[in-house]
C-alpha positions as CSV (number, residue, x, y, z in Angstrom):
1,X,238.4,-63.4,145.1
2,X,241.7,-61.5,144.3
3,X,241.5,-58.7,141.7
4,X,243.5,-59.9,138.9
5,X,246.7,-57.6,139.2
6,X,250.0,-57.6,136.9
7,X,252.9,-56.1,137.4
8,X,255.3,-56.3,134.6
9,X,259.1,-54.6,135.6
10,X,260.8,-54.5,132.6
11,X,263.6,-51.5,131.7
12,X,262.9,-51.7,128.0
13,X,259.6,-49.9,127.1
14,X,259.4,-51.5,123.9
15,X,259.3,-55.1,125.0
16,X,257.4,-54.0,128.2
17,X,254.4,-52.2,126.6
18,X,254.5,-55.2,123.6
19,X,254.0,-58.0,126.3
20,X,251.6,-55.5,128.1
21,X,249.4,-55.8,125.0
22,X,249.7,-59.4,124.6
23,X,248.6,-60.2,128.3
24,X,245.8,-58.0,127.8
25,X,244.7,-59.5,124.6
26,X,244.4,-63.0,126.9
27,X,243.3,-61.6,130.4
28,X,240.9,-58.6,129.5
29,X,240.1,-58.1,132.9
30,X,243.4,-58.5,134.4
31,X,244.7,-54.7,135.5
32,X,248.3,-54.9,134.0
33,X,250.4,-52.3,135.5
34,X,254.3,-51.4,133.9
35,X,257.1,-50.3,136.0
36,X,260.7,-49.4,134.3
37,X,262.8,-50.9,137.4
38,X,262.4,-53.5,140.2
39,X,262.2,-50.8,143.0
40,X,259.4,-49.2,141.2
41,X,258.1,-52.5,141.0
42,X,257.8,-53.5,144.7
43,X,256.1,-49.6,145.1
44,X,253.2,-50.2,142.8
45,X,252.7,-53.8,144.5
46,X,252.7,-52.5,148.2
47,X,250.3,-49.5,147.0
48,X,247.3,-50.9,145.6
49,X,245.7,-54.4,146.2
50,X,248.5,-57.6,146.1
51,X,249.1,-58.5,142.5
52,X,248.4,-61.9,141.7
53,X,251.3,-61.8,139.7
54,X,254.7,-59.9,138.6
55,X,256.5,-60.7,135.7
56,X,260.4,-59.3,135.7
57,X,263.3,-59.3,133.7
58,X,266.4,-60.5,135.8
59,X,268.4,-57.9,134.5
60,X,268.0,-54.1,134.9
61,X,271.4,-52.4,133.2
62,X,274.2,-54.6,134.7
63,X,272.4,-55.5,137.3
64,X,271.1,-59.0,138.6
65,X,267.5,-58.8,140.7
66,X,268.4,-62.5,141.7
67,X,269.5,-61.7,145.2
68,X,266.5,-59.7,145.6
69,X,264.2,-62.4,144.3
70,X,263.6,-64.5,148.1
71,X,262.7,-61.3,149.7
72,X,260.2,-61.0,147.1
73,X,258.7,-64.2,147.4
74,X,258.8,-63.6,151.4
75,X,257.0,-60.8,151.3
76,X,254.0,-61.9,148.7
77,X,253.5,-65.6,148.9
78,X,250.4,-65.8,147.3
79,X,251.8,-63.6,144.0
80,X,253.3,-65.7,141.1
81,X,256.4,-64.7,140.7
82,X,257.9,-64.6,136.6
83,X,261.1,-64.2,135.4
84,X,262.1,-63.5,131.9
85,X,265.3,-62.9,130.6
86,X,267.4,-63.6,127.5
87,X,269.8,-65.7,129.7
88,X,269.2,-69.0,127.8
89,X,271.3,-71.1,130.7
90,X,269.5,-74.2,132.3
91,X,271.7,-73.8,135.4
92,X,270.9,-70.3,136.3
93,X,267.0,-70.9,135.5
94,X,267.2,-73.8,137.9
95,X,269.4,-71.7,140.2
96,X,266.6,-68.5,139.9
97,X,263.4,-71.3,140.3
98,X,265.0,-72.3,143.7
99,X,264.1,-68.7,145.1
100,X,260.5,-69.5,145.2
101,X,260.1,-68.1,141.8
102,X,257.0,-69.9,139.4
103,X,258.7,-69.5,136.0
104,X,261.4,-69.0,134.3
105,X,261.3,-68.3,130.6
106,X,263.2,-67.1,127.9
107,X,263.0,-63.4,125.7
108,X,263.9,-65.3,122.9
109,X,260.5,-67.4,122.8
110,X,257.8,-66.3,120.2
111,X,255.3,-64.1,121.5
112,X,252.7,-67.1,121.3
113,X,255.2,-69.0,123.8
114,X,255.5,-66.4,126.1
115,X,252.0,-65.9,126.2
116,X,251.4,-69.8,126.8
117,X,253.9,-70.1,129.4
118,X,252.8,-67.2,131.4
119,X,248.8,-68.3,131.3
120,X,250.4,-72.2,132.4
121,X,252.3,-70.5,135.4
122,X,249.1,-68.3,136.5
123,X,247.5,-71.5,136.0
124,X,249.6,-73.7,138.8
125,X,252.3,-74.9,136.5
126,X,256.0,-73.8,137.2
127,X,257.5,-73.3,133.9
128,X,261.2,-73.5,132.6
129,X,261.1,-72.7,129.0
130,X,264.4,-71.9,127.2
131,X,264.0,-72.8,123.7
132,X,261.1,-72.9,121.0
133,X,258.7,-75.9,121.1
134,X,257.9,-74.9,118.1
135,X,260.0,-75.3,114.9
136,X,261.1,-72.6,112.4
137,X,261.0,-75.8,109.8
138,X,257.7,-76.9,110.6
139,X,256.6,-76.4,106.9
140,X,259.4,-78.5,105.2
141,X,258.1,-81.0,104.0
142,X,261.0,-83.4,105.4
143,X,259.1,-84.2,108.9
144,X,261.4,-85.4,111.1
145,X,264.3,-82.6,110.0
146,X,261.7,-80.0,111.1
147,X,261.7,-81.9,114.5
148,X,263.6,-79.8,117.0
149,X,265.9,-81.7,119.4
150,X,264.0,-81.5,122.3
151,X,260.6,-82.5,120.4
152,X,263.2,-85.4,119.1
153,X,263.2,-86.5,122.7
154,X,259.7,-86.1,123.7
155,X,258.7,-88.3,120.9
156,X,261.3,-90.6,121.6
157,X,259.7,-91.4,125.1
158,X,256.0,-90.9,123.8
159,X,256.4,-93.8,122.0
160,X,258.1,-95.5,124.2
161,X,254.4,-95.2,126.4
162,X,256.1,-92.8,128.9
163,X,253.1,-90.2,130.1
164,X,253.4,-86.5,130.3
165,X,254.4,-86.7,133.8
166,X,257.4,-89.5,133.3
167,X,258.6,-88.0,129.9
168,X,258.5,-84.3,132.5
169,X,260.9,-86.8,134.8
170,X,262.9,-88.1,132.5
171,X,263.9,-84.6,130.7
172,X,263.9,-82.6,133.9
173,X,261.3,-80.2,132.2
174,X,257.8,-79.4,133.6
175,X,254.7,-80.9,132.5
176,X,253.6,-77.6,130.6
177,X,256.5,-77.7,128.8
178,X,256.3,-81.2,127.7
179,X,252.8,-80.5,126.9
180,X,253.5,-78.1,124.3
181,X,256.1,-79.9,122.9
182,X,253.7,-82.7,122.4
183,X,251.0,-80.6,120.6
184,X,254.3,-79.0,118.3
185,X,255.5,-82.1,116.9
186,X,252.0,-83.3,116.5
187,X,251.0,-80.8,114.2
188,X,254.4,-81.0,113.0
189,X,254.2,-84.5,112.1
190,X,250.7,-84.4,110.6
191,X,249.1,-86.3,113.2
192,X,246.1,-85.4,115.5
193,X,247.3,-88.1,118.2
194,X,250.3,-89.7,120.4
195,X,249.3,-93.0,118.8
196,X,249.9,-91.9,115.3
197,X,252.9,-90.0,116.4
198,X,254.3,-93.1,117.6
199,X,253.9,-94.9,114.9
200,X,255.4,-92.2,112.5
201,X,258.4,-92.5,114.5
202,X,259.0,-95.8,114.4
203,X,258.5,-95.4,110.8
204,X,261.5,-92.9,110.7
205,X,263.4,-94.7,112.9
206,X,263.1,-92.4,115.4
207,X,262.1,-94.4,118.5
């Protein structure tokens, strides 16, 4: 078995060392490893044992690593490849997860949904995560106002009987993502299952 290896490139140190600690607090044995740049990145990879997986920012400064991002994939197939960035566009995530990169999610997330995202891509999953699952409202006590819109349209097609995997189809999202959502507007809605959630929404009027 593969030594659990981490590389995180990120040029700010703050964020860097934060998500360092984070990863560490969910893969204690995992050997997490920064680097400030892309080039430095690729060094530490090629001079110890093959990470299992890197996690990068797409931009260093002004510049892009998205040309550089096939070459990477060539070169360690077996290594899950992570992007994060604040870039909150669907088209260039797509565009970025057609290079043979795992995941693509956003800076913006909570540090929960980063965390969640990254364990689901080292898991199998590819992940495209833009926006929170789970909502800032979430204790108002008008439920479906703390709904986000995307959790609007998962329940939507959960009660319509659509399963994880069709509801994934239907929004062009992965099946982590929809699973999360799932579990957010469950505990959103006060309700410990998709039957109940279904029924609250047709309740509100919401199916």
């Amino acid at each position: 078995m593969r030594a659990d290896r981490i590389v995180i490139a990120d040029d700010h140190p703050v964020f860097r060392e934060g998500l360092r600690r984070l990863i560490q607090g969910t893969a204690s044995n995992a050997e997490v490893i920064e680097a400030d740049t892309f080039r430095d990145m690729i060094q530490l990879a090629r001079e110890g044992p093959v990470p299992t997986t890197f996690i990068v920012d797409l931009m260093f400064g002004d510049r892009s690593v998205e040309t550089s991002l096939s070459a990477l994939r060539l070169e360690f197939c077996r290594t899950s490849i992570i992007v994060l960035s604040m870039v909150d566009d669907r088209t260039v995530a797509e565009r970025i997860l057609s290079k043979g990169v795992d995941g693509f999610i956003s800076k913006t997330l909570s540090p929960r949904e980063i965390v969640a995202a990254i364990a689901a891509v080292r898991n199998g999953d590819q992940v495209l995560l833009l926006e929170p699952t789970f909502s800032a409202l979430s204790d108002r006590d008008d439920e479906p106002a703390a709904l986000t819109r995307r959790q609007r349209d998962v329940l939507r097609l959960l009660t319509a009987g659509k399963t994880n995997k069709e509801i994934a189809q239907a929004l062009q999202i992965s099946p982590f993502t929809v699973r999360i959502h799932v579990s957010a507007l469950l505990k959103t809605l006060g309700v410990s299952s998709r039957t109940a959630a279904a029924a609250k929404a047709t309740a509100y009027g919401l199916a």
